[in-house]
Steps between C-alpha positions, in 0.01 A plus 500: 500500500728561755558155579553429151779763494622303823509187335680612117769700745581153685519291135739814388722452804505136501557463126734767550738312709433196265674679240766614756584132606485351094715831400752372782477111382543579103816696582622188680439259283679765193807435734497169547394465120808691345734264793357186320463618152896579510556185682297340198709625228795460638512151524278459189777470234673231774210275501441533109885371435533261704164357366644540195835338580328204618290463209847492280647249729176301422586455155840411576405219703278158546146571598582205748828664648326635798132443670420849502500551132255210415185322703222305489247487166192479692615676835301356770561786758538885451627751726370840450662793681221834505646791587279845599520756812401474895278823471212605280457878393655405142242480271430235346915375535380144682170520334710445146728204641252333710284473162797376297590224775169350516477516096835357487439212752189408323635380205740276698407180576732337710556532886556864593714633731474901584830685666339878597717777512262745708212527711239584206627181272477294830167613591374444128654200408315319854141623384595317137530162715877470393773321684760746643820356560650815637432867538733784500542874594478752229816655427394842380525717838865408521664310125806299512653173361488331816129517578437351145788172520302288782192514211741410221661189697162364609405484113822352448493245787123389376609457138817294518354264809229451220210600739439744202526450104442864447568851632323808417452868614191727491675888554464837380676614211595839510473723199434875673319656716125488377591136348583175656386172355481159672689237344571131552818400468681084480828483729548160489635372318635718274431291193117680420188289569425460144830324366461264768162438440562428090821379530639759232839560718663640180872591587554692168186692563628566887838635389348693196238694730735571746823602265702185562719406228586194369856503618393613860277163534848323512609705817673298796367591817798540796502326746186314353180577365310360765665713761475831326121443412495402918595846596347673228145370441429503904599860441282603175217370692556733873562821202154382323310498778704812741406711130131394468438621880689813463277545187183438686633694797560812253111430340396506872600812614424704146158372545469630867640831360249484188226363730540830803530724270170425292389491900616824563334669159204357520455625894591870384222446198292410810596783730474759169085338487451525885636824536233651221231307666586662818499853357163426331335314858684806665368736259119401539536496877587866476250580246233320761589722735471838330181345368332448870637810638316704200210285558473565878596935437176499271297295727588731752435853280 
């Protein structure tokens, strides 16, 4: 028994400075969470008006005034950016957009190209036989613009050379803490899949979903239309894709925090269960004891 005492002290200790160590890591990633949640927000209402904006100026304009707006019917090549984390120890975070990739690039059935945004998505996306064109850093230990713009102009640069019909992102969409959902989401062009596909490019049904009306479709555009949509569409699609990684930067780190702190309960349930069946293996050792020194007083009376 006393080696059994031995052995439950060293699990107590060890799972003791478990806890310590995914105490330490949950209070890091709440940090780092409430830095990208604000980040999140805060440029949330930017990205949803100028989305917005550009859907107006869509109805205001030829579906042919500029390439990214339209493309191909039957797109013949897809890029597909994936975004998820470097490191693990976040639940089931890349579990959730790893699944939705591979569902997603399943039903496609032209050529696929795969842009990874972090380790995990790069790792994954190799074991599912796909062609990686290009693999980036996550950009959740340290958020800005900047690390997000070189992943924005290689989309751009594949789509109008033509190497690419379509662009779409796999990300996290964050909602709160305990909930983030993986979403897919078309960046180019902006005109959705579907129209495309059915040819149902409806310009009164355009301007009436996105509060255009009819005297606004007869805007002039200064200097031109093509060069405001040339400085604004390159720019609606570096917001789109700078708010879907801050988004799956923010899931990231509130499922690390959800993740070590389910850790760090469930170790203390573990400690609370070791500790009584310590006391108990302790308790019959000492019982023992008393028991074979009674035994050997009466052997010797």
């Amino acid at each position: 028994m006393a080696v059994s005492t031995k052995i439950i002290k060293r699990r107590i200790k060890s799972i003791a400075n478990t806890r310590k160590i995914t105490k330490a890591m949950e209070l890091v990633a709440g940090a780092k969470m409430r830095k990208s949640v604000q980040m999140t927000t805060a440029s949330r209402d930017y990205s949803t008006h100028i989305n917005a904006l550009v859907q107006r100026i869509r109805a205001m304009v030829d579906p042919g005034s500029h390439p990214l707006f339209t493309g191909a019917t039957k797109p013949k090549a897809s890029l597909v950016i994936v975004a998820a984390s470097d490191r693990g120890l976040c639940g089931g975070f890349n579990g959730q957009i790893l699944k939705k990739t591979i569902e997603f690039l399943k039903t496609r059935t032209e050529k696929i190209h795969v842009v990874t945004v972090g380790r995990r998505a790069e790792q994954a996306v190799k074991r599912a036989g796909y062609d990686i064109l290009a693999s980036f850093e996550a950009i959740s230990n340290a958020p800005s613009f900047e690390r997000t713009v070189p992943v924005g102009s290689l989309a751009f640069t594949q789509f109008t050379s033509k190497h690419v019909d379509r662009v779409f992102l796999v990300s996290m969409e964050f909602r709160s803490a305990i909930s983030q959902t993986p979403a897919v989401k078309q960046l180019l062009p902006i005109t959705p899949e579907q129209e495309i596909k059915d040819l149902k490019y409806n310009r009164n049904e355009i301007a009436e979903e996105a509060g255009v009306t009819a005297d606004e479709t007869n805007i002039l555009f200064e200097p031109s239309t093509d060069a405001v949509l040339d400085h604004m569409l390159p720019r609606l699609l570096e917001m789109q894709v700078y708010q879907a990684l801050l988004e799956t930067s923010a899931s990231e780190h509130s499922a690390r925090m959800m993740a070590m702190r389910n850790a760090t309960e469930n170790a203390s349930e573990m400690l609370q269960d070791l500790s009584f069946t310590y006391n108990q293996a302790r308790q019959a050792s000492i019982t023992r004891e008393i028991s074979e020194i009674s035994a050997g007083k009466a052997a010797i009376e």
